[in-house]
N, C-alpha and C positions, 0 to 999 in steps of 0.2 A: 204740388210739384213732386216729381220723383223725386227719388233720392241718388245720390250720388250711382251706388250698384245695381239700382235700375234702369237707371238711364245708360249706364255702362251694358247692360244684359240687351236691352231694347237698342243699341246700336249697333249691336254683335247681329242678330236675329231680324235686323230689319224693321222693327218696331216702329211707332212715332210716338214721343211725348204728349204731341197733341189728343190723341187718343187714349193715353193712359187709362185703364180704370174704367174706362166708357164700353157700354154694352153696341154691338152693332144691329144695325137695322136693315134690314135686304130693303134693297129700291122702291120692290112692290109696294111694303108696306108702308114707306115712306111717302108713296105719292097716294095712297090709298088714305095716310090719316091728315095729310097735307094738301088736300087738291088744288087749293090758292098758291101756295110756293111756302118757301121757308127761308129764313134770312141766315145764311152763312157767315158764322162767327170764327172758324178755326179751317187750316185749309195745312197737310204737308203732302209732300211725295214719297212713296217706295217702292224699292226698285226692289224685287223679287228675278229667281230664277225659272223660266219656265220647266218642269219637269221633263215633260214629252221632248222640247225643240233644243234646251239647254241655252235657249236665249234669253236674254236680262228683259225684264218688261218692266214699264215704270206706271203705276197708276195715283191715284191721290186717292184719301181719306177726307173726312171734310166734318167739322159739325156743324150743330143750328141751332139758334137762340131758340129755338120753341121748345127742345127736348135738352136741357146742358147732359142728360144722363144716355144718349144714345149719341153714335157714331153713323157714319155711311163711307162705301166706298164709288168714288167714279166712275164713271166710261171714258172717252176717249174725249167727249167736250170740257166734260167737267175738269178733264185732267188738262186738258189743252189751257182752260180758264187759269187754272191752281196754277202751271206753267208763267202762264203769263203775268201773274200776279207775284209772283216772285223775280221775273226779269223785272217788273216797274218797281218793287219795294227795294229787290238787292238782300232782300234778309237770305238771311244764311239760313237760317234752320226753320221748320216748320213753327217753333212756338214763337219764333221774331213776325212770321209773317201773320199770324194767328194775333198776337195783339196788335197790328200794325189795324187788319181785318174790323177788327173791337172797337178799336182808336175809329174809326172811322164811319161806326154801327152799322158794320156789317155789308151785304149785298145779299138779297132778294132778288130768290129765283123761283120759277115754275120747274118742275121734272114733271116728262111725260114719257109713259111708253110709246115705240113710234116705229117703222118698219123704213128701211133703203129698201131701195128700188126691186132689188135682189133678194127681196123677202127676209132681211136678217132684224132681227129687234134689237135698238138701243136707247138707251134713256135721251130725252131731248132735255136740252136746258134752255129756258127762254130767260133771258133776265130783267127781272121787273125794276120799275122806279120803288126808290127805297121813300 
């Protein structure tokens, strides 16, 4: 657990708790060492500003019981999911919904690279029986 002045700094900056500490993992490599899926243990949102547009964009961070020592960041499913799972918990902050996640062992997903129609690449998330 952070401590008081980090969790103060990581609020200021945008940060998550949930990720404290934890190394991140680009997707690729994620689905590359995961090809079965991985069970989602911790899940927040951050809202950044975009540089170029000056618009707020919110994506989610997530971890996974197969690595405690690496992190990942979302796409637009994954964040729609992490979304949703906070309207059904109600937790306030990323690390209530994170042990809510745990309490519950997790969800098992598949990610895959995958192309819309319009030739653009995004990660797919299928979610598996736990």
């Amino acid at each position: 657990m952070a401590n008081k002045f980090t969790a103060a700094a990581q609020e200021i900056t945008g940060g998550s708790q949930v990720i404290a500490g934890l190394e991140k993992i680009q997707n690729d490599l994620l689905i590359a060492a995961y090809p079965n899926g991985i069970t989602v243990n911790g899940a927040d949102l951050i809202t950044s500003t975009d540089a170029e547009t000056g618009e707020d964009k919110t994506f989610c961070v997530f971890t996974f019981a197969e690595d405690p020592t690496k992190y990942a960041s979302g796409g637009k499913q994954m964040t729609d999911i992490v979304k949703k799972w906070f309207d059904l918990t109600k937790a306030p902050d990323g690390m209530q919904l994170s042990a809510a996640l745990r309490q519950e062992g997790g969800v098992k997903v598949k990610l895959e690279k995958s192309r819309t129609q319009s030739g653009r690449t995004f990660t797919k998330v299928t979610v598996l029986d736990n």
